[in-house]
Structure formats: C-alpha cells, structure tokens
Residue, then its C-alpha position, 0 to 999 in steps of 0.5 A: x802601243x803604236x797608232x796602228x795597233x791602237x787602231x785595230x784594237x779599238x775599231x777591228x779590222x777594217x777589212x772584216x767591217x767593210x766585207x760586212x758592210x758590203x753583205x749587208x748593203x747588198x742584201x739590203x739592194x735585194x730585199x728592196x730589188x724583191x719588194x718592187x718586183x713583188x709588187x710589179x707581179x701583184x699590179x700585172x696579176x691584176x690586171x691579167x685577171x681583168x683581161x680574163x675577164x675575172x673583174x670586169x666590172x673595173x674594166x674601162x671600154x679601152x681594157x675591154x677592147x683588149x680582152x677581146x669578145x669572148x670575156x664581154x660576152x662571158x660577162x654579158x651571161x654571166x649577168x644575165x643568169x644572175x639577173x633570172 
C-alpha cells in the first residue's frame, strides 16, 4: 500500500475535514458574534428603559439630564401618589 493511500485510509480526506472544520469554526465565531450582541442588546434596553424614566431610582443626575423634564417630573408624581 502506498503512503498516500495509508494516509487516507487511516485519517480520511483531508478536503472532507478541513471543510468540516472550517463550518465548525465558523459557527463557533457565530455563536460567540450572537452572545456579545445579545448581551449588547440586554445592556442598551436597560438603559433605554431608565431613559424612559421606567427606573429611575438607578438613574445618576447626569442620566436624568438626559431623559429630560418629562420623566423627572413623571417620577416626581409617581411618588407623590404613593407616598398619600
């Protein structure tokens, strides 16, 4: 039996595995791509949320700048109904 014969018998086609591994490694770059982007998402809802004025207890006078009047003032009755 000749080396190049020996070869593919004992390992396969070099061109099959190295496709496969190509895939596998692509969807691997994916998956983590999908994870940093999902968590991305999660950070920016946050604080989309906070600028409408759905947390502001959480909210630094910098970030309440940001939201504007309206959500402090929102807030400010918010409080006050609860507070009576």
């Amino acid at each position: 039996m000749d080396l190049k014969a020996w070869n593919k018998e004992v390992f396969g086609s070099i061109v099959v595995r190295k496709e496969l591994m190509f895939f596998e490694l692509k969807a691997e770059l994916e998956n983590s791509t999908f994870a940093v982007l999902s968590e991305e998402i999660a950070q920016q809802t946050q604080r989309l949320r906070k600028m409408r004025g759905e947390e502001l207890q959480g909210l630094k006078i910098e970030e309440l700048l940001e939201a504007g009047p309206c959500s402090i003032v929102e807030e400010k009755a918010e409080r006050i109904r609860r507070d009576q």
